[in-house]
N, C-alpha and C positions, 0 to 999 in steps of 0.2 A: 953748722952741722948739728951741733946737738938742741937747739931750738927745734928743726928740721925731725929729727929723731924721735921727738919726745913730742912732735903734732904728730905724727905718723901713731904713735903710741896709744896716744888721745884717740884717734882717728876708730882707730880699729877696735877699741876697746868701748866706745861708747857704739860700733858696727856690730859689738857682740850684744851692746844690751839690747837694743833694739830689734835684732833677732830672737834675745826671752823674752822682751814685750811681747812680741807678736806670735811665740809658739806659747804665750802663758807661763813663764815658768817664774816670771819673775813680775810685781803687782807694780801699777802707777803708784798707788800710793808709798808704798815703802820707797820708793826712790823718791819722791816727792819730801816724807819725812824725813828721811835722813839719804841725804845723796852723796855718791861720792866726790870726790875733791875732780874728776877729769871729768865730772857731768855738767860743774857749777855754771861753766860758761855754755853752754847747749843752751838750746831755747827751748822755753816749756811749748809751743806747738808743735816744735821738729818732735819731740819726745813722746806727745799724747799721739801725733799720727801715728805711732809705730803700735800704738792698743786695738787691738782687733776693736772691727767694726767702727771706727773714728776714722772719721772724714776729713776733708778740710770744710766743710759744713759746719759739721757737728763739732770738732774743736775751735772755730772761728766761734761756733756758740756757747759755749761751754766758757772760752776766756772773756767774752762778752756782759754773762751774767756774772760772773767770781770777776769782773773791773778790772784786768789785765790786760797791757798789750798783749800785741802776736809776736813784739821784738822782746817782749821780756825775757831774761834768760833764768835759770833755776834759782843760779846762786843768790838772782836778785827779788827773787821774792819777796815781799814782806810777810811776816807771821800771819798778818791778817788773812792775806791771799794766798797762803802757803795752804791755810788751816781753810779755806772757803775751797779751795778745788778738793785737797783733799776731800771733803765733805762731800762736796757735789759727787764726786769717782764712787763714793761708797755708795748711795743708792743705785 
């Protein structure tokens, strides 16, 4: 039950960021930079769809060029590929 609780928790709380992704209130990168501990396991493409105007196109492109999978999750980033997407978001 509290396994169960505490994915529900996850759940919803990674449903609200993804609603400031996409009203802008909140940047890829700063989540990218320093994310929270209930993001770590997300997947960096479930994450970039929720960024206005990104596709599964344009994200399938985006983790293509920065040398990631599409099953890579946040927490698993390397600094390399941490600091290459961030990079790419900023232009």
């Amino acid at each position: 039950m509290e396994a169960l609780k505490r994915a529900n928790q996850i759940r919803t709380r990674r449903a609200k960021l993804k609603k400031d992704l996409r009203a802008g209130n909140v940047s890829a990168q700063s989540i990218l930079l320093s994310p929270p501990e209930y993001l770590l396991t997300a997947k960096v493409s479930e994450m970039l769809m929720a960024v206005p105007k990104f596709g599964q196109v344009k994200v399938n492109k985006i983790l293509t060029q920065c040398r990631i999978s599409p099953s890579k999750t946040i927490g698993g980033l390397s600094p390399r590929q941490r600091a290459e997407l961030v990079s790419y978001l900023r232009r």
